[in-house]
Biopython code that builds the backbone (N, CA, C, O; Angstrom):
import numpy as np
from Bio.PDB.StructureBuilder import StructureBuilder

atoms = [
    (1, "UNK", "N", (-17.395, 20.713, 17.694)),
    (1, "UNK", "CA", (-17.298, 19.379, 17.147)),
    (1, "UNK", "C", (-15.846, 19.097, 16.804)),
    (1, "UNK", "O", (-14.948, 19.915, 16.607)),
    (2, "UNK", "N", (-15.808, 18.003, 16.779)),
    (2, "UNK", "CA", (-13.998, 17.355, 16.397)),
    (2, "UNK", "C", (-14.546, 15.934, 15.317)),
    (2, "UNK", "O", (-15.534, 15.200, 15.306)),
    (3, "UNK", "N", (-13.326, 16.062, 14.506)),
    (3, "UNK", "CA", (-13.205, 14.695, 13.376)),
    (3, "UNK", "C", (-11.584, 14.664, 13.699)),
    (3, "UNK", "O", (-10.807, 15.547, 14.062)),
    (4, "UNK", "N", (-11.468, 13.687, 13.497)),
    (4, "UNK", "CA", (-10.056, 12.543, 13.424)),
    (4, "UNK", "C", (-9.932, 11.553, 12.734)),
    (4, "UNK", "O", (-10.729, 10.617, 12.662)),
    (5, "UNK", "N", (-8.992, 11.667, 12.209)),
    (5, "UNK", "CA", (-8.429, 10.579, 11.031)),
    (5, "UNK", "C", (-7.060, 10.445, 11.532)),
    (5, "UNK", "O", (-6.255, 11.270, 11.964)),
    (6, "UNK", "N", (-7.013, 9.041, 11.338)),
    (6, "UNK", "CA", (-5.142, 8.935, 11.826)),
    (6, "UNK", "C", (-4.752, 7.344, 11.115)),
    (6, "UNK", "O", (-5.420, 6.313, 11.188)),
    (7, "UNK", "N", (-3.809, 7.509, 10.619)),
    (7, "UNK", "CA", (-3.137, 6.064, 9.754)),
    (7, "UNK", "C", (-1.679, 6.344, 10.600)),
    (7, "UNK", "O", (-0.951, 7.272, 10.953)),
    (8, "UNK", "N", (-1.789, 4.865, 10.665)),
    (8, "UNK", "CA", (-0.493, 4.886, 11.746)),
    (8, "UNK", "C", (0.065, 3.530, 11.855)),
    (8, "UNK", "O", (-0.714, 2.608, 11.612)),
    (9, "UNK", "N", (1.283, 3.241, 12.178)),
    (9, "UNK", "CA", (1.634, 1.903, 12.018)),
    (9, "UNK", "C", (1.954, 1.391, 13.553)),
    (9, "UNK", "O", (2.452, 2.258, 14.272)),
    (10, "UNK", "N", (1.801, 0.492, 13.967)),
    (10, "UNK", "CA", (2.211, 0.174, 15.753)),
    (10, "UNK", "C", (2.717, -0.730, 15.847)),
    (10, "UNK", "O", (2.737, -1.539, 14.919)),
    (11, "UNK", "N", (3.314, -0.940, 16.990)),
    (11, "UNK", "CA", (4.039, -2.631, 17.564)),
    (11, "UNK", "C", (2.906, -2.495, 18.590)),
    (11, "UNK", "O", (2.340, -1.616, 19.240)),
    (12, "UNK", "N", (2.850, -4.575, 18.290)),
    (12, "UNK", "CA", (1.879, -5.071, 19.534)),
    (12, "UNK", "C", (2.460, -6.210, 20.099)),
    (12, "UNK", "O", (3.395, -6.579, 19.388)),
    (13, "UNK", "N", (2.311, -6.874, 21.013)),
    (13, "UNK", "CA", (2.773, -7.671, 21.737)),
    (13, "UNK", "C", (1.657, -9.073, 22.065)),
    (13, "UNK", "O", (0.433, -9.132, 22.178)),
    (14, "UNK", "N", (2.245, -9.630, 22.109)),
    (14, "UNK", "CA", (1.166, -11.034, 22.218)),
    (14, "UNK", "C", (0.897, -11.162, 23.821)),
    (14, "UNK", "O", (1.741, -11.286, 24.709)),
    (15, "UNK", "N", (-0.637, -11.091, 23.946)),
    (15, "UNK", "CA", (-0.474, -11.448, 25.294)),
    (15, "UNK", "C", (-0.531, -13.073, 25.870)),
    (15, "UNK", "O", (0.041, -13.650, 26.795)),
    (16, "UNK", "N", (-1.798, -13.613, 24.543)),
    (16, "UNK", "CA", (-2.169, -14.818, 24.786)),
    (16, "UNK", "C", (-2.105, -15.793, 23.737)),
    (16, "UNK", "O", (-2.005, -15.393, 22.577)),
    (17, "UNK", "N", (-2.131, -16.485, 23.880)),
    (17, "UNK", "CA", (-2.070, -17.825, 22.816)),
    (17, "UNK", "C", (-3.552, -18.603, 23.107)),
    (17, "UNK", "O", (-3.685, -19.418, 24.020)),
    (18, "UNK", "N", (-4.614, -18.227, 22.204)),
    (18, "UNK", "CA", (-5.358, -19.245, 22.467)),
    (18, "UNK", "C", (-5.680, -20.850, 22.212)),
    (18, "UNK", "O", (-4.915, -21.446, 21.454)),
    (19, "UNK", "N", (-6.557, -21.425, 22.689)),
    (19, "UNK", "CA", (-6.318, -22.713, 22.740)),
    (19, "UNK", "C", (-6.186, -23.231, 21.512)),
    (19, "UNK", "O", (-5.245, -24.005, 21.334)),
    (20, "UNK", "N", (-7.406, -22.818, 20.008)),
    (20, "UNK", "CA", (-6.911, -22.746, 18.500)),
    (20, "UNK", "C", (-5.652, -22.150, 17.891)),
    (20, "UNK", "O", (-5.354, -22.011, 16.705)),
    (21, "UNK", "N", (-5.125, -21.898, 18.770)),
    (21, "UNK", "CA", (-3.415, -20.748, 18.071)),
    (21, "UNK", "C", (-3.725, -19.841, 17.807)),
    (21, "UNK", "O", (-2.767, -19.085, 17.966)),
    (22, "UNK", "N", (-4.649, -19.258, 17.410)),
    (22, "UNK", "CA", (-4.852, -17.793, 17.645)),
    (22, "UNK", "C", (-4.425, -16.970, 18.725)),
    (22, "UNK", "O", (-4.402, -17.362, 19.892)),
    (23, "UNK", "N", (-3.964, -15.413, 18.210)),
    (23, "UNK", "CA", (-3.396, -15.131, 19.236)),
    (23, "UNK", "C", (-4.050, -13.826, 19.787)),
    (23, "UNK", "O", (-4.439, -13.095, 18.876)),
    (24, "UNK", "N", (-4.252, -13.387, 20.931)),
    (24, "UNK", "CA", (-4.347, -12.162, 21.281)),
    (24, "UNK", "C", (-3.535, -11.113, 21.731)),
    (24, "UNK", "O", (-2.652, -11.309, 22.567)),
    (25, "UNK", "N", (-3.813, -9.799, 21.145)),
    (25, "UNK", "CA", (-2.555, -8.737, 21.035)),
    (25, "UNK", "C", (-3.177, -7.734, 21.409)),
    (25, "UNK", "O", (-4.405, -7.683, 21.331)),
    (26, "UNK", "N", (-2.190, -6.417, 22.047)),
    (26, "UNK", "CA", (-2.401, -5.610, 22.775)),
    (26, "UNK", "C", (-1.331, -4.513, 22.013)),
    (26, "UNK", "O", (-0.369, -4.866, 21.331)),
    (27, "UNK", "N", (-1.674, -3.292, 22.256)),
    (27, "UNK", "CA", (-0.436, -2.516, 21.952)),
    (27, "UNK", "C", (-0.829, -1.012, 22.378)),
    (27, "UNK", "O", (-2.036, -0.946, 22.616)),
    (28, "UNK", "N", (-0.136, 0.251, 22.548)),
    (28, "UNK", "CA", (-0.055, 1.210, 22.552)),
    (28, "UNK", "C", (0.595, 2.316, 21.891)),
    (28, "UNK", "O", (1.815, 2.172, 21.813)),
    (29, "UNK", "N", (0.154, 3.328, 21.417)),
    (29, "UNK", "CA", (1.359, 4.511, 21.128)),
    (29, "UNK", "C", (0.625, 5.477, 21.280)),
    (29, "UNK", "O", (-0.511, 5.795, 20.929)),
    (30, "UNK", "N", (1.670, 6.033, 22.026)),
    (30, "UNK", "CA", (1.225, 7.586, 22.344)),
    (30, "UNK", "C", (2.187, 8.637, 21.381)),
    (30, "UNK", "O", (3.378, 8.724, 21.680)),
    (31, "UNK", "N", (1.590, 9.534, 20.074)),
    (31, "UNK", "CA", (2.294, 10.704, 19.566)),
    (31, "UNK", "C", (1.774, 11.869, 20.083)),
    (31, "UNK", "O", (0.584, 12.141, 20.241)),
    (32, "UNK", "N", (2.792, 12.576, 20.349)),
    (32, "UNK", "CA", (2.455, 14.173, 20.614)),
    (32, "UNK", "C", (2.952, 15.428, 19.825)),
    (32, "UNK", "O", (4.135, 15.755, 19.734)),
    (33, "UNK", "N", (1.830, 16.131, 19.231)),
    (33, "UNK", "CA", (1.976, 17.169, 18.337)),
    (33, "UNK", "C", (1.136, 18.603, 18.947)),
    (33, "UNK", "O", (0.038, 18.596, 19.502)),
    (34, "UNK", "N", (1.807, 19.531, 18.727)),
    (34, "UNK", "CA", (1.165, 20.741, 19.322)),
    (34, "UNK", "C", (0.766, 21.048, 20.625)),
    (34, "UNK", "O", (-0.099, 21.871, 20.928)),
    (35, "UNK", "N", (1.608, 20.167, 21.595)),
    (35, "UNK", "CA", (1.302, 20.343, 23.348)),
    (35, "UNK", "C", (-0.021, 19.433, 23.160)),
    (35, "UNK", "O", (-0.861, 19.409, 24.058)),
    (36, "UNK", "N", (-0.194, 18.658, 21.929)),
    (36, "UNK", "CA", (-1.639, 17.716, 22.414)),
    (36, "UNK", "C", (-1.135, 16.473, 22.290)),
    (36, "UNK", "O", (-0.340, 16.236, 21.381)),
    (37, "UNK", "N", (-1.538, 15.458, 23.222)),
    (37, "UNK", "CA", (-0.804, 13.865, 23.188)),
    (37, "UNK", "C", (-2.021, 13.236, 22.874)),
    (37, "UNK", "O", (-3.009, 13.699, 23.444)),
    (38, "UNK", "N", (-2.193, 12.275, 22.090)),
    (38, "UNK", "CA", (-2.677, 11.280, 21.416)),
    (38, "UNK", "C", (-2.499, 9.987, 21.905)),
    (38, "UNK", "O", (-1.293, 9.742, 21.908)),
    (39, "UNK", "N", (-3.117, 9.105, 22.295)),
    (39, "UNK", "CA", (-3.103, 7.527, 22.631)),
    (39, "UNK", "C", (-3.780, 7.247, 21.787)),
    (39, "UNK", "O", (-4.741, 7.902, 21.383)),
    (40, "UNK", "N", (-3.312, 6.029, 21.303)),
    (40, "UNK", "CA", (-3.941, 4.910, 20.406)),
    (40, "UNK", "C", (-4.079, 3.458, 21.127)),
    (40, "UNK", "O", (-2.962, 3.192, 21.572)),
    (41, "UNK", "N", (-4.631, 2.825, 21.305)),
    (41, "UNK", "CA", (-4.620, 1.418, 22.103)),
    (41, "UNK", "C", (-5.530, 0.509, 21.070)),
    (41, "UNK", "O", (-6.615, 0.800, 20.566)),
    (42, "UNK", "N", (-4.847, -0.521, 20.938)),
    (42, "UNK", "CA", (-5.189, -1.675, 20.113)),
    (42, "UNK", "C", (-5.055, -2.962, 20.611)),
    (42, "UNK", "O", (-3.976, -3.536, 20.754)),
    (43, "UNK", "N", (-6.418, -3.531, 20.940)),
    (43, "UNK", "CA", (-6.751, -4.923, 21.140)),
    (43, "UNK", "C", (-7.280, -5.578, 20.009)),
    (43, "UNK", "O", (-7.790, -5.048, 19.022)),
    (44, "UNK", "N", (-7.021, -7.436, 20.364)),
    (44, "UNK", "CA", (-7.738, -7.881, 19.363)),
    (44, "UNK", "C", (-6.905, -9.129, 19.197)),
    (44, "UNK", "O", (-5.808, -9.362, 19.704)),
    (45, "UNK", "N", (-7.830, -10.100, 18.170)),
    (45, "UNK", "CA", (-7.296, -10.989, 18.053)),
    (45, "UNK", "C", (-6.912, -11.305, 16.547)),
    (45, "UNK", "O", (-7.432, -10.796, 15.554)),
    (46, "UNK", "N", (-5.698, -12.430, 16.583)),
    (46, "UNK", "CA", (-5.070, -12.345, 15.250)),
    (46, "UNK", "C", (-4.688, -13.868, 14.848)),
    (46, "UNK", "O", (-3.960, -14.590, 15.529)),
    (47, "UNK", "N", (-5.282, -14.220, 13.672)),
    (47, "UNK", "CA", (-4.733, -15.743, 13.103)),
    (47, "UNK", "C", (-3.160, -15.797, 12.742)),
    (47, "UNK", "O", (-2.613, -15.058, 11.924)),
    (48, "UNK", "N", (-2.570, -16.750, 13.458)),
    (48, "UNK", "CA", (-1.642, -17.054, 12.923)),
    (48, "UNK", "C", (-1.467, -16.908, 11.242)),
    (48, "UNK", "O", (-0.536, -16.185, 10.888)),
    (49, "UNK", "N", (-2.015, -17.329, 10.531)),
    (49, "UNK", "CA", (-2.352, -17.263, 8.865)),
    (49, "UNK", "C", (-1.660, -15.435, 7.909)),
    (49, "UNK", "O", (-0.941, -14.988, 7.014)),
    (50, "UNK", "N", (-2.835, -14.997, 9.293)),
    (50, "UNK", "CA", (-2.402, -13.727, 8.446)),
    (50, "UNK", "C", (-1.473, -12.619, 8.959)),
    (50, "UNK", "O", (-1.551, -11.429, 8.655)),
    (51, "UNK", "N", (-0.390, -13.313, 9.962)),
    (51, "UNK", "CA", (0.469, -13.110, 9.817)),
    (51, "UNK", "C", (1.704, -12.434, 9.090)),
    (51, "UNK", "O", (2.806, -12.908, 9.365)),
    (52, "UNK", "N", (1.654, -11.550, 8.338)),
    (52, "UNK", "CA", (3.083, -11.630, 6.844)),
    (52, "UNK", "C", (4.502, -12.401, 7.053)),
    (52, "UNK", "O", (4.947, -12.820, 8.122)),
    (53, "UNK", "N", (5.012, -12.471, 5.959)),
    (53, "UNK", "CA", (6.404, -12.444, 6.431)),
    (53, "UNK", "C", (7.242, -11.585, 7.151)),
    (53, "UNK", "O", (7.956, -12.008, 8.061)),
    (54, "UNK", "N", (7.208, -10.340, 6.793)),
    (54, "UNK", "CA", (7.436, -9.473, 7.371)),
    (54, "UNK", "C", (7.193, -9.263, 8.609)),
    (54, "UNK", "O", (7.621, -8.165, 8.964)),
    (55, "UNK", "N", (6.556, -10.001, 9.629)),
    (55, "UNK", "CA", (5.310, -9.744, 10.685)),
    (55, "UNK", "C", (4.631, -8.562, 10.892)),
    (55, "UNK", "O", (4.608, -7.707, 11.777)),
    (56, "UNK", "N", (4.004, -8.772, 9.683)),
    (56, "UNK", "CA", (2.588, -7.382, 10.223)),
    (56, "UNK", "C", (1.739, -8.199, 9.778)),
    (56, "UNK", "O", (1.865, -9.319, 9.281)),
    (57, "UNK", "N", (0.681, -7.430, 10.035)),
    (57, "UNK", "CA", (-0.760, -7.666, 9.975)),
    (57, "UNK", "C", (-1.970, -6.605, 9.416)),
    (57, "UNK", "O", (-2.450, -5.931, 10.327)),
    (58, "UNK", "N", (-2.288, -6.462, 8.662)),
    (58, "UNK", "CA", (-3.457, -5.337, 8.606)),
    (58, "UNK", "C", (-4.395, -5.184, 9.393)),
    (58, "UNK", "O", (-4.952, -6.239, 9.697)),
    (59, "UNK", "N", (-4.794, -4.276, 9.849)),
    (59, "UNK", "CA", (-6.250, -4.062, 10.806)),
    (59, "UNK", "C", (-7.511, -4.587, 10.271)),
    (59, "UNK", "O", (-8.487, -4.379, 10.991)),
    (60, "UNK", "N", (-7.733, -5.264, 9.096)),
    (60, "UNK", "CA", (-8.565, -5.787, 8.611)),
    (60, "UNK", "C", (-8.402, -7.162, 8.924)),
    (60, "UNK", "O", (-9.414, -7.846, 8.775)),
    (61, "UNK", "N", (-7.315, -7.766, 9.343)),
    (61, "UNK", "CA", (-7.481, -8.968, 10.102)),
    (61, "UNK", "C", (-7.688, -9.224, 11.041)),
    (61, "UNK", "O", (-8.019, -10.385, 11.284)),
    (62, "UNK", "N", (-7.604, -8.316, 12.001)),
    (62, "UNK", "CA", (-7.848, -7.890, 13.539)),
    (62, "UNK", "C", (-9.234, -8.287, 13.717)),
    (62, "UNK", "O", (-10.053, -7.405, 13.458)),
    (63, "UNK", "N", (-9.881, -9.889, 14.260)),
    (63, "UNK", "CA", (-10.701, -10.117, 14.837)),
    (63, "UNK", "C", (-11.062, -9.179, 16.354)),
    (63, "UNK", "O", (-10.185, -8.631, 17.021)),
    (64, "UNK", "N", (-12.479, -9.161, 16.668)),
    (64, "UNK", "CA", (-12.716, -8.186, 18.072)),
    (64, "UNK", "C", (-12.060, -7.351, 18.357)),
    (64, "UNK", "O", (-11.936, -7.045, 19.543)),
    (65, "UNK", "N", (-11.301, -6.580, 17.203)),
    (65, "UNK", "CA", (-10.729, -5.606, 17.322)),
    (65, "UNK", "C", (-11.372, -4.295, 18.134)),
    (65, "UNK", "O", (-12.539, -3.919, 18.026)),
    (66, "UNK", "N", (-10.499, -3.776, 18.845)),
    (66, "UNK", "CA", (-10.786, -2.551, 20.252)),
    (66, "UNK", "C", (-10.163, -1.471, 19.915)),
    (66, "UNK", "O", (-9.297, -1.490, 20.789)),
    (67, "UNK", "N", (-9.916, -0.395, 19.210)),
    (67, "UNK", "CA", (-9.348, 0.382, 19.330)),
    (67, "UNK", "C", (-9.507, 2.154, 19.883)),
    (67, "UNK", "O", (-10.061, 2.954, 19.128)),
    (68, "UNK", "N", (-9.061, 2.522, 20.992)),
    (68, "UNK", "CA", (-9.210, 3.467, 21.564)),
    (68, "UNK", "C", (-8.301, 4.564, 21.570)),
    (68, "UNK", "O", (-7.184, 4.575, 22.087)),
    (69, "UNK", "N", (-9.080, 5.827, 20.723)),
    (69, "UNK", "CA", (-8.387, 6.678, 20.912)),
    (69, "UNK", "C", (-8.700, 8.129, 22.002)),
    (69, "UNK", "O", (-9.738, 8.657, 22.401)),
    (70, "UNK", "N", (-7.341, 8.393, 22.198)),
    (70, "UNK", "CA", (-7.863, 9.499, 23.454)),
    (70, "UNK", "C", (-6.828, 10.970, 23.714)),
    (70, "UNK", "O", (-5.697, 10.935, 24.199)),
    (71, "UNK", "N", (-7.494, 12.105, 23.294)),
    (71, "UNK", "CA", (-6.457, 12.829, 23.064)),
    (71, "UNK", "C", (-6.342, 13.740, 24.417)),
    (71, "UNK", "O", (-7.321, 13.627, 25.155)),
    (72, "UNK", "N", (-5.672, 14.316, 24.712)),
    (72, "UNK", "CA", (-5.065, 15.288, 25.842)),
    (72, "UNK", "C", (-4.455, 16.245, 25.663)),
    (72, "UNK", "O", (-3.462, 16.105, 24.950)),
    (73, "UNK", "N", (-4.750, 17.633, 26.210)),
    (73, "UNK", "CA", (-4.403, 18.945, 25.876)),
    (73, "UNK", "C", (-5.168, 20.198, 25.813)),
    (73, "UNK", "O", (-5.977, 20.496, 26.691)),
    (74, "UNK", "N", (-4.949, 20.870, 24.883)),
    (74, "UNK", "CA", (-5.214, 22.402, 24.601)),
    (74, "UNK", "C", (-6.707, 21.665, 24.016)),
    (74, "UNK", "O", (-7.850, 21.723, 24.469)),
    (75, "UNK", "N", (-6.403, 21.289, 23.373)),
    (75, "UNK", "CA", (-7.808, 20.873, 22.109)),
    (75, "UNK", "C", (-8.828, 19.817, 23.113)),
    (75, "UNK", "O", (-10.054, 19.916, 23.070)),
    (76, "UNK", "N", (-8.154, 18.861, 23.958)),
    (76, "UNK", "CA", (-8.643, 18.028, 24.826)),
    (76, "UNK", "C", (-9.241, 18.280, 25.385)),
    (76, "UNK", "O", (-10.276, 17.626, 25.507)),
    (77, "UNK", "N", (-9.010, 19.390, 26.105)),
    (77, "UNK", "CA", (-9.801, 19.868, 27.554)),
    (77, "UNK", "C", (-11.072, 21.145, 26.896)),
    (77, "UNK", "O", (-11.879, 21.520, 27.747)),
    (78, "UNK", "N", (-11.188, 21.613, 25.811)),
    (78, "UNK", "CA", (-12.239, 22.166, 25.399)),
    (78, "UNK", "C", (-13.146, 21.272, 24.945)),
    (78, "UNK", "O", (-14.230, 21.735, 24.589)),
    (79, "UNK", "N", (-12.898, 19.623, 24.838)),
    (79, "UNK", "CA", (-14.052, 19.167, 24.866)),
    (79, "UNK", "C", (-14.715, 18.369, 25.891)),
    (79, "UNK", "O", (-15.457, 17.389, 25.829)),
    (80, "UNK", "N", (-14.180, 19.148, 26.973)),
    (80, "UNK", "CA", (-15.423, 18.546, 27.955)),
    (80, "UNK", "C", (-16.668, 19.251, 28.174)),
    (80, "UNK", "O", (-16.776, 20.425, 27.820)),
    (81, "UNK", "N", (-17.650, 18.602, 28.752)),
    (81, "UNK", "CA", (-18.999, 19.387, 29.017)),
    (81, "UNK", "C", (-19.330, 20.341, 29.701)),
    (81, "UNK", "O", (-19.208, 20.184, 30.916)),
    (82, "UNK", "N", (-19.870, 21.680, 29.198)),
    (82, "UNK", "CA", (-19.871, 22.551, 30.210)),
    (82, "UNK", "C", (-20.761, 23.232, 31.262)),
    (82, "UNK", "O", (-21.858, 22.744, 30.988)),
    (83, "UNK", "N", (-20.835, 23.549, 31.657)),
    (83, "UNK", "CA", (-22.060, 23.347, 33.469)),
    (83, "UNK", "C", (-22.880, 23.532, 33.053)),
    (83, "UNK", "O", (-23.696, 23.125, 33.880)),
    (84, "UNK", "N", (-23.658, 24.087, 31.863)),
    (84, "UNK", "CA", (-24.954, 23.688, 31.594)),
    (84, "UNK", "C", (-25.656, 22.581, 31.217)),
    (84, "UNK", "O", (-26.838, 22.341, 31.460)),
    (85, "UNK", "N", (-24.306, 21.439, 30.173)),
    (85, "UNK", "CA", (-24.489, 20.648, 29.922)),
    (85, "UNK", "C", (-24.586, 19.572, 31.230)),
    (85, "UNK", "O", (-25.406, 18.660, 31.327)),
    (86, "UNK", "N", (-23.742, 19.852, 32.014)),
    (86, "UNK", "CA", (-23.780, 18.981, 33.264)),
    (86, "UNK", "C", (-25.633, 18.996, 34.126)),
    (86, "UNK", "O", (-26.255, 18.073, 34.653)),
    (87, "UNK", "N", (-25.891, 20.022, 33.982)),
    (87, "UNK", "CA", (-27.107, 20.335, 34.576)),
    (87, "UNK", "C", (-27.931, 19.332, 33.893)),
    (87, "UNK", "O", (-28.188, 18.216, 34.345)),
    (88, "UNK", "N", (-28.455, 19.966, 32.405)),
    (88, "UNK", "CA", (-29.489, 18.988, 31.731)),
    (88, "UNK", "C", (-29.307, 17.670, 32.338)),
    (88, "UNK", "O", (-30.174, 16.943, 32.823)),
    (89, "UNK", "N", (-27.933, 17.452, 32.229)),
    (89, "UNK", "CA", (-28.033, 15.550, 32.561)),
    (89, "UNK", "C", (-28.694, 15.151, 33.619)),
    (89, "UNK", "O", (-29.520, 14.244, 33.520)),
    (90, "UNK", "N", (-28.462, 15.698, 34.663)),
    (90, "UNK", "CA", (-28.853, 15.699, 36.276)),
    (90, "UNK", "C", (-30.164, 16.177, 36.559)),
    (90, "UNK", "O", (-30.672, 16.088, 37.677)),
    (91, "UNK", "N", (-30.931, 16.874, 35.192)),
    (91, "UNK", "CA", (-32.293, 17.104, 35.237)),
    (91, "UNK", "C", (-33.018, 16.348, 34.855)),
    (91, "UNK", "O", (-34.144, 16.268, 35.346)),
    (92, "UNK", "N", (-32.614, 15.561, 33.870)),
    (92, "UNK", "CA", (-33.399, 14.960, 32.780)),
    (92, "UNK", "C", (-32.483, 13.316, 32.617)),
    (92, "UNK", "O", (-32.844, 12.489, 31.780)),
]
sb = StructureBuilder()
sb.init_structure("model")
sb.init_model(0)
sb.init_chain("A")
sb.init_seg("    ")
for serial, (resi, resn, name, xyz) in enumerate(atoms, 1):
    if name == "N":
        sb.init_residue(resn, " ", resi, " ")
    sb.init_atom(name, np.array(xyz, "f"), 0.0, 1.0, " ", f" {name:<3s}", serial, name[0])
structure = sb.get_structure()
């Protein structure tokens, strides 16, 4: 089994402007620690409003928010399924 927790801050990029001004945003970061790389990907949409001055945004404003994480490596590759597990599927 695996748990993950990660607080992290990102740049996103606007892709779209919708027709209400709302906007839709996209972003990526990849960190790598211990020969294992980490992606984070963040979609979603964002009101102009909540905006900061600063320009950020909290993830709690993040309408249809998407976020995908996906790790790669030493730790990565022990969690794939292994030929028994592949079997059951293909049985059942």
């Amino acid at each position: 089994s695996r748990t993950s927790n990660f607080v992290t801050r990102m740049t996103v990029t606007v892709t779209k402007v919708l027709p209400n001004g709302n906007l839709e945003i996209q972003g990526t970061r990849d960190v790598q620690t211990n020969k294992e790389t980490q992606r984070i990907t963040l979609t979603g949409v964002v009101r102009p409003d909540d905006v900061a001055s600063d320009n950020t945004v909290l993830s709690t404003y993040v309408a249809d928010a998407k976020i995908v994480h996906f790790g790669s490596g030493p730790i990565g590759s022990r969690m794939k399924e292994g030929l028994v597990t592949k079997i059951f599927k293909i049985l059942f």
